[in-house]
N, C-alpha and C positions, 0 to 999 in steps of 0.2 A: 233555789235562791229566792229571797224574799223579796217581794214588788215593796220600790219605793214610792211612795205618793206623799207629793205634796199641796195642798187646798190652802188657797190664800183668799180668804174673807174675812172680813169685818163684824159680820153677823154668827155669833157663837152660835143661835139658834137650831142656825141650819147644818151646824156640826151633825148632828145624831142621821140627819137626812143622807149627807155625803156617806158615810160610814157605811150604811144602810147601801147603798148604793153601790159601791166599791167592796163591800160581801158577795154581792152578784157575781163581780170579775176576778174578784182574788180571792183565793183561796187562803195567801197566804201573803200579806202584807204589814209594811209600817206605816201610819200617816203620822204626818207631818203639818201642824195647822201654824199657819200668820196669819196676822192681824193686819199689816201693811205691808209696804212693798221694798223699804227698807230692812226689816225683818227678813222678809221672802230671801232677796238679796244677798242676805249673812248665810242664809240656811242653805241656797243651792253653793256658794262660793264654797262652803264647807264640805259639800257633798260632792266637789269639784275635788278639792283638797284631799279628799279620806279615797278619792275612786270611786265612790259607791253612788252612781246618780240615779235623777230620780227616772222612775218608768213612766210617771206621769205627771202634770203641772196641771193644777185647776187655778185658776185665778179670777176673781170678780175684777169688772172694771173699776169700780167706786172702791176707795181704801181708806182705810185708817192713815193718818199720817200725811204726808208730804205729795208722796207718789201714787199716781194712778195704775190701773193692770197692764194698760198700754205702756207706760214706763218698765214695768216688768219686763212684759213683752220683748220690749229693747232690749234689755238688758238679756234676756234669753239669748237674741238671737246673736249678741256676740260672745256668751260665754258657753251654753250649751245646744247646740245646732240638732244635738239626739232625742231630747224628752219630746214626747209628744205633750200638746198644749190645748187646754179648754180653756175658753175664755166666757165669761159667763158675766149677763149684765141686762138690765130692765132695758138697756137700751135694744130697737130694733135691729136683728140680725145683718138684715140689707143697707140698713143705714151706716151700720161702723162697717161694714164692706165696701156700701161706698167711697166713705171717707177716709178707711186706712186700708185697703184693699192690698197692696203689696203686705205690709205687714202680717196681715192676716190671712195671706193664702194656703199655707200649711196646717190651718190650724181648725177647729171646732167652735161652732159659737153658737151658743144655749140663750137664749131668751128668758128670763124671769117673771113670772117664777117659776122656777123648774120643776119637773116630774120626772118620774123613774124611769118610767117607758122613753121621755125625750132622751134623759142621760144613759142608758140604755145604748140608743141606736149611736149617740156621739161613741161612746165606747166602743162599740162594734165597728164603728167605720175605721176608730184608730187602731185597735189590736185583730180586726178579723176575725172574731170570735162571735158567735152568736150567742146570745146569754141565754139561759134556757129559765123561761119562768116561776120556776120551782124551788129554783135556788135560795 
């Protein structure tokens, strides 16, 4: 069955990066990219709707548009309680721990700017897998 992912950033650039990244763990995947979190929003509701959700949610906190990742976030936790969640943002890890700490206990949070080896070990702690360097 093919891994769902979806990566919700503002920044195209770091498209090729994620990709890259998600080769490591999937063999065999869809990604799925927004731009904001109204977007994001349409896309998991729909993937709610068809059955088919996602294996994984990447979200930047800073977005295009209206809503923040944190808004996502919410909205995650009342419509899919199953995807596992990275939340990824220039802000420091312990500080949006601090400050949304309930919201954020399930979840991964990446510091910017990212690297392989960081998204890596996030990946690893969510699926249990150790990604083998070669890959």
């Amino acid at each position: 069955m093919k891994n769902r992912i979806l990566v919700v950033e503002d920044d195209l650039a770091l498209k090729p990066i994620w990709e890259h990244i998600l080769r490591r763990q999937f063999t065999d995947y869809h990604l799925d990219w927004a731009v904001s979190c109204e977007e994001a929003q349409k896309l998991v509701s729909a993937s709610i709707v068809h059955e088919s959700p996602y294996s994984l949610i990447v979200t930047d906190l800073f977005l295009s548009g209206a809503g923040t990742g944190l808004d996502l976030v919410r909205f995650l936790a009342r419509a899919v309680k199953s995807s596992p969640i990275i939340l990824v943002s220039i802000v420091d890890e312990i500080a949006l721990r601090t400050k949304y700490g309930e919201l954020l206990h399930n979840m991964q949070v990446l510091t910017k700017p990212i690297s392989v080896p960081q998204c890596d070990r996030a990946l690893e702690k969510i699926f249990g897998v150790d990604i083998a360097p070669s890959r």
